[in-house]
C-alpha positions in Angstrom: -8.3 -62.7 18.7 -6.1 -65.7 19.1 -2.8 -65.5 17.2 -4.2 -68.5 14.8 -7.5 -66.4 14.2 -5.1 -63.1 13.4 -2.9 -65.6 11.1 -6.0 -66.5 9.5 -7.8 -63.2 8.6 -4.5 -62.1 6.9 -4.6 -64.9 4.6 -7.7 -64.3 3.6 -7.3 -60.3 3.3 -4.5 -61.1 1.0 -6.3 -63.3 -0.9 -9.1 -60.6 -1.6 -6.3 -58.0 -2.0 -5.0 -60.2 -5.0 -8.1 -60.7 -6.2 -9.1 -56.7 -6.2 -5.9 -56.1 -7.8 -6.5 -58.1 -10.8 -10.1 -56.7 -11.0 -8.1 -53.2 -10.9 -5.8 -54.2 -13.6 -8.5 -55.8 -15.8 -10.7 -52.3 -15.1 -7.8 -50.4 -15.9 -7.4 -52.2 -19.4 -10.4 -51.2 -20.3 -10.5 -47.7 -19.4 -13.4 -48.9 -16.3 -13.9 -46.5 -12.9 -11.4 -48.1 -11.0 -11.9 -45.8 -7.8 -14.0 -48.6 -6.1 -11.5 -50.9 -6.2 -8.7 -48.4 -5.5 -10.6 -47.7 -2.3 -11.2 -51.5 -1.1 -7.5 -52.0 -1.3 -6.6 -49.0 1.0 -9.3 -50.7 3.6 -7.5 -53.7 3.5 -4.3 -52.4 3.4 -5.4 -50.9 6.6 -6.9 -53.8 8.6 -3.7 -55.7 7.3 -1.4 -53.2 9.0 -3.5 -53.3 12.1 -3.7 -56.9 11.9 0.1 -57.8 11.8 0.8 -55.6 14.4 -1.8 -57.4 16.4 -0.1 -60.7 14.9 3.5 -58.9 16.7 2.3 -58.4 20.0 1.0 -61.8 19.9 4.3 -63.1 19.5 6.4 -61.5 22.1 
């Protein structure tokens, strides 16, 4: 991947990340099963830490 590529697929992971979390939080409210969720923000918590490590090596 090309540094703008890397650069580009973090935004829009942290976009769905956001957009989890508030799903989370509204789940939560209402005493919903909130381990779905909980599990698609470790995934992208992973393939963002992969990502901006890809994004440093890029950048040296």
């Amino acid at each position: 991947m090309t540094k703008t590529e890397i650069e580009d697929r973090i935004k829009e992971l942290k976009m769905d990340y956001i957009r989890i979390q508030n799903d989370l939080d509204k789940l939560e409210s209402v005493g919903g099963n909130v381990t779905n969720a909980e599990k698609q923000l470790k995934q992208l918590e992973t393939e963002l830490s992969e990502l901006n490590k890809a994004l440093a090596k890029t950048s040296k």
